[in-house]
C-alpha positions in Angstrom: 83.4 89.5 114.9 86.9 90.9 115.3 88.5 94.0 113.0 91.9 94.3 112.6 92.6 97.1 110.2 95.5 96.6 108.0 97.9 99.9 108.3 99.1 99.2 104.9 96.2 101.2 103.3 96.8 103.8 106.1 98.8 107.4 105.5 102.1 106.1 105.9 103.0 109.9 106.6 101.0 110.2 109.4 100.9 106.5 110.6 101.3 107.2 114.3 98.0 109.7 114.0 96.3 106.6 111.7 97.0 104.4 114.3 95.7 105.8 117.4 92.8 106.6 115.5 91.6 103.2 114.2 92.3 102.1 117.7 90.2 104.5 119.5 87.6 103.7 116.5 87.2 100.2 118.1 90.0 98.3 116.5 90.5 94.9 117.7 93.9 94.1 116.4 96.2 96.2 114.5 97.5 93.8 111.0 100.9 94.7 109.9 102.0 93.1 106.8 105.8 92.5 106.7 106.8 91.9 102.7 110.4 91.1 101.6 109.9 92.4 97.6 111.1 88.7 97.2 107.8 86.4 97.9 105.7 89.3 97.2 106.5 91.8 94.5 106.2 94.6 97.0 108.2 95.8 100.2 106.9 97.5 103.5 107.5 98.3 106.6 110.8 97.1 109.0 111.0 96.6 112.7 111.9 100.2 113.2 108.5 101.5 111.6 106.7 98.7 113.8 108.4 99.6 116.9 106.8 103.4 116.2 103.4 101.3 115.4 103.4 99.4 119.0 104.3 102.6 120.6 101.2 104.5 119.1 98.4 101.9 120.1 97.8 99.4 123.5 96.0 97.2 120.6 97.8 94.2 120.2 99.3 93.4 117.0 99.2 91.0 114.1 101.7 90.8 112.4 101.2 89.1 108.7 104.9 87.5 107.2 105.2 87.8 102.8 108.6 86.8 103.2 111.1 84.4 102.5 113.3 83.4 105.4 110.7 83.0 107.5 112.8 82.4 110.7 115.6 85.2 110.2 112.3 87.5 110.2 110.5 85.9 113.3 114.1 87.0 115.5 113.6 90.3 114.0 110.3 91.0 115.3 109.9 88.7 117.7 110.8 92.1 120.4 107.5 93.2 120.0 105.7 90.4 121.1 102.8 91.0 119.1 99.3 88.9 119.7 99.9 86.6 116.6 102.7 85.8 113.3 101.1 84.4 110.7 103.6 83.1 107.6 102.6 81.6 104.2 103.0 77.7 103.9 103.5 78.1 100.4 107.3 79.4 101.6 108.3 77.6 104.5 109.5 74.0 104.2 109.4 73.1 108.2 106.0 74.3 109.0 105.8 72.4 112.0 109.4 74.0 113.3 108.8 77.7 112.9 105.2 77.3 114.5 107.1 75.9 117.5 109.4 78.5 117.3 107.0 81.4 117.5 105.5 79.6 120.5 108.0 79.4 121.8 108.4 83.3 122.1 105.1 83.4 123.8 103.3 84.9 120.5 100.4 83.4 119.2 101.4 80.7 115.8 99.6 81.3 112.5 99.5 80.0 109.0 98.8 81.5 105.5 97.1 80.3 102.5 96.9 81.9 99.1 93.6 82.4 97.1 94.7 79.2 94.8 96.3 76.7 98.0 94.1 74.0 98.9 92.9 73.8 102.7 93.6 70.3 102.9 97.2 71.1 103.3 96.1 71.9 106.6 95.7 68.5 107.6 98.9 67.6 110.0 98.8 71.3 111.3 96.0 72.7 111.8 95.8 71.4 115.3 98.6 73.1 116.4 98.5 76.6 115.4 95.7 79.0 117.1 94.6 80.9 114.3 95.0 80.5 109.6 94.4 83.5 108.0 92.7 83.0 104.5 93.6 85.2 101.6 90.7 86.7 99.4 93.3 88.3 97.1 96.7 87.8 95.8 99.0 89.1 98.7 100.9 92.3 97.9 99.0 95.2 97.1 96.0 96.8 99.0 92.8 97.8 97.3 92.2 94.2 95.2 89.1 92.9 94.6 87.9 89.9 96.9 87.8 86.5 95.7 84.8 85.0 96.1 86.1 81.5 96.4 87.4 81.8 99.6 84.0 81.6 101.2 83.9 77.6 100.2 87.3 77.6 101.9 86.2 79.2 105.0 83.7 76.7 105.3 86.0 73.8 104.3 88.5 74.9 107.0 85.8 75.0 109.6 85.1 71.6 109.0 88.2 70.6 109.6 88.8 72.9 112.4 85.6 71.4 114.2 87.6 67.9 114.4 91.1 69.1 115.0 91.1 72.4 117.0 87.7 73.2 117.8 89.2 76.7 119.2 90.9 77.5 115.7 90.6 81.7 114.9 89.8 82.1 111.4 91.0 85.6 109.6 90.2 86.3 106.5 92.1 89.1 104.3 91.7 90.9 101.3 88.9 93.3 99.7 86.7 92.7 103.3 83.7 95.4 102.9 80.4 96.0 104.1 79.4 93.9 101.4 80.8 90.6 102.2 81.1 91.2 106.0 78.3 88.6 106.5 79.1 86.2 104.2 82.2 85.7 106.1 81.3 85.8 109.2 78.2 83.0 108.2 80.7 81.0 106.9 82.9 80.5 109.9 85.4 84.0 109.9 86.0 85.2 113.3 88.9 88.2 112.2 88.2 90.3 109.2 91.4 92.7 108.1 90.2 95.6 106.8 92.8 98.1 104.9 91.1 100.3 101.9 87.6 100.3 103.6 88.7 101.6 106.6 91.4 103.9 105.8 89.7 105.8 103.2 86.1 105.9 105.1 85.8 109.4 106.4 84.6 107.7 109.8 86.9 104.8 111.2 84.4 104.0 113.9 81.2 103.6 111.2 83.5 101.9 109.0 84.6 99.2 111.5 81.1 98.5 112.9 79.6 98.3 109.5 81.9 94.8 109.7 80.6 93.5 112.7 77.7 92.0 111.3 
């Protein structure tokens, strides 16, 4: 299982120090979640604060899109070459184009659902992406409670990985604990983001091995 601690439940006044530390605690991926206060009702971080992120860690990033737009953004961080963009397919009307355009930046493509959007709207894409990252919460806010649905949607999503793109990565994001670590990862997660768990343990390193179950 893979950890990729999402800096928005981190100090944001000492997010440099925050970052080195979950990535000497074993991090495999640093999440960043981008949000535009117009598809979610909450903003974050530009590509100035990210810039300072890459700088602070050799972990590779994953950077998470909540934004309308979706291709003016992808020009705007597309500089930092993270590992993976992921954007929400509830927002973008030519999937198909802006996952070819990522690729074509040499960063890994990735789609979003929401809690409540079916997986079957995967169907015609699936196959060319390399990783969907399932939300267990309503994107916006840190600190929600997980929603437990999205285990039958892991497992749905496998399936139809296992005929479409057998090497699909499946994250999973949103109230990930100790508690459910194992659920997901029997149901087919291979990435757990990990925001409020991590940050406010008083170890990083215990905190991010509790999850690799």
């Amino acid at each position: 299982m893979k950890i990729a601690p999402s800096i928005l439940s981190a100090d944001f006044g000492r997010l440099a120090e925050d970052v080195k530390k979950v990535s000497e605690a074993g991090a495999d991926y640093i999440h960043v979640d981008v949000m535009d206060g117009h598809f979610v009702p909450n903003m974050t971080m530009g590509p100035m604060i990210v810039e300072a992120v890459k700088k602070a860690t050799d972990v590779p990033l994953d950077i998470h899109f909540m934004v309308e737009n979706i291709p003016f953004f992808i020009d705007m961080y597309k500089h930092l070459k993270p590992e993976f963009i992921s954007f929400h397919i509830e927002e973008e009307k030519h999937i198909n184009r802006v996952i070819q355009k990522i690729r074509n930046e040499g960063i890994r493509p990735a789609v979003v659902l929401n809690p409540a959007t079916p997986v079957c709207l995967l169907e015609y894409v699936v196959a060319d992406v390399d990783m969907v990252l399932l939300m267990s919460v309503n994107p916006g806010f840190g600190g929600q409670k997980f929603i437990p649905s999205v285990i039958d949607k892991i497992k749905e999503l496998r399936d139809l990985a296992s005929k479409k793109n057998p090497n699909l990565l499946i994250e999973v994001d949103g109230g990930v604990n100790d508690k459910n670590a194992k659920l997901l990862k029997e149901a087919g997660a291979d990435i757990l983001v990990a925001g409020s768990y991590i940050f406010k343990s008083s170890d990083y390193k215990k905190a991010i091995e509790s999850l690799r179950v």
